[in-house]
N, C-alpha and C positions, 0 to 999 in steps of 0.2 A: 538471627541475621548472619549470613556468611560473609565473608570476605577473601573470593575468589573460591575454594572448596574448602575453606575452614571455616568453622561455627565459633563466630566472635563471640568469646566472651572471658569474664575479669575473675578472678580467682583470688582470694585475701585470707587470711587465716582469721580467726578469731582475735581479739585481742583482749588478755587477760586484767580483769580490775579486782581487788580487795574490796569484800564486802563486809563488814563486820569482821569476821574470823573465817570469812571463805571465800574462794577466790570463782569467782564468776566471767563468763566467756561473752565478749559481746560482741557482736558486727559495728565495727567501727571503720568506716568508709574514709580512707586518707582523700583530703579535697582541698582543691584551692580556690579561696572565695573572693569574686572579684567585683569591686564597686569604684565607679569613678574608677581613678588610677591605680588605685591601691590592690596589691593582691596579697592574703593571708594563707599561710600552710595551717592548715588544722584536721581534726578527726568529727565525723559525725555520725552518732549513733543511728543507722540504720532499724527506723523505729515503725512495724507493721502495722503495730495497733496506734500508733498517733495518726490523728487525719489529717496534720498538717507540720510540716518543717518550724523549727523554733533555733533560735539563736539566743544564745546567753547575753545579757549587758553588757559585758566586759568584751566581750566580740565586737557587740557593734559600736559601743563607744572610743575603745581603746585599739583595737585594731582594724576596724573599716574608717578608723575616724567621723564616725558620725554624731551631729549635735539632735542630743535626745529634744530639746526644745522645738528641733524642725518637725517633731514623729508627730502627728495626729491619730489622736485615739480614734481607733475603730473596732468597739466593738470589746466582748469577753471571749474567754476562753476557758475551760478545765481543764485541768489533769493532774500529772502528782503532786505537785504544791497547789491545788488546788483551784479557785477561781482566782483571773485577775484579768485588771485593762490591758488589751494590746494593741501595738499599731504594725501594720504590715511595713516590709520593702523589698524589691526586688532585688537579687543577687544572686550575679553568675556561677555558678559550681563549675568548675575541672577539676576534672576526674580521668584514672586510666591506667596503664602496664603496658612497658615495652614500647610498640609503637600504636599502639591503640588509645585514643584517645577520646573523650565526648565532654562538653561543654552543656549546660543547661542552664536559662533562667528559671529560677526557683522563686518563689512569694513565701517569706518567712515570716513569720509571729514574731514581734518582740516585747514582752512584759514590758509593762511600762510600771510594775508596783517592785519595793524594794521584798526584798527575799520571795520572789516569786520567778528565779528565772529556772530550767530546766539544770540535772545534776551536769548533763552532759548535752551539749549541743543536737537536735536532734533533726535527721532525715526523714518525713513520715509520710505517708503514702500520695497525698493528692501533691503536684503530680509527677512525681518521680515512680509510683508504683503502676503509672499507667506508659511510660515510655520507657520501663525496664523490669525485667523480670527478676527476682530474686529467691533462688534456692539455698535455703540454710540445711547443711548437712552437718547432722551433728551425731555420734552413734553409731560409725561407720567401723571404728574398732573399739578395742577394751579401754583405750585412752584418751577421753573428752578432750584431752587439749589439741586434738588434730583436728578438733572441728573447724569447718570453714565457710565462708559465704562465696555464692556467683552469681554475677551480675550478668545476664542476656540485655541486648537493646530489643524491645520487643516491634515484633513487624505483625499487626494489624489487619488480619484478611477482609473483614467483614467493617460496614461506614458505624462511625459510633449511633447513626440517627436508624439503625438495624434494631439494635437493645429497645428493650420493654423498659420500661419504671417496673418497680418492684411493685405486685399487688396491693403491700401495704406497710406505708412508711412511718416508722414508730412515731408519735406524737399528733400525725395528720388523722381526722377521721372521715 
């Protein structure tokens, strides 16, 4: 997307965490999360391989002030802690640099079982990865910690009702 002759887009660096004994690079997307009145500064793990955005307990209880008693289970989920119940909720993300800025409602996962919530809050593809593109460059010199991530808003040539279904979708026969 341009904005007048320049090609909008967000540029971030990596941001470094301790892993055991080594220090690992993640795309972690500074954002502000808005519900009701309330708005939170936090970081979200830009996650390719999740198919869906997750928020940790302590987010939504403690800083969206939300009462876990109002969530309704909907449903399970997997991934790295494994299987658990979760109940969705809608919640606005800003996001941006400079004078660039984009807002999104997002549908997040929230565990509803005790130590089952994600290590780090997570951004995962449905659908943040359909209204932006994201290039991870990482490699570019001898020094992995200049890696970084950019964010395109992605602009659409072709009607989503264009796309085929894939021939053949794992599970279905």
């Amino acid at each position: 997307m341009r904005k007048g002759d320049l090609l909008v887009s967000l540029s971030y660096a990596f941001t470094p965490y301790e892993v055991g004994k080594k220090i690992i690079l993640r795309p972690m997307l500074p954002v502000i999360l808005m519900k009701n009145d309330i708005s939170f500064p936090t970081m979200l793990l830009i996650d390719s391989g999740a198919d869906y955005s997750m928020l940790t307990k302590d987010i939504v209880r403690d800083a969206l002030n939300i009462d876990f008693s109002s969530l309704k289970k909907e449903g399970k989920t997997s991934g790295i802690t494994g299987e658990t119940e979760i109940a969705w909720i809608n919640v606005k993300v800003g996001f941006g640099q400079r004078d660039i800025y984009f807002e999104e409602d997002i549908p997040f996962q929230i565990p509803l079982e005790e130590g089952k919530d994600p290590p780090l809050p997570i951004l995962g593809r449905d659908p943040f990865f359909y209204k932006y593109r994201i290039d991870f460059r990482m490699g570019y010199t001898k020094d992995s910690s200049l890696g970084k991530f950019v964010i395109y808003p992605e602009k659409h040539k072709r009607s989503p009702t264009r796309y085929k279904k894939p021939m053949k979708i794992k599970g279905e026969r």
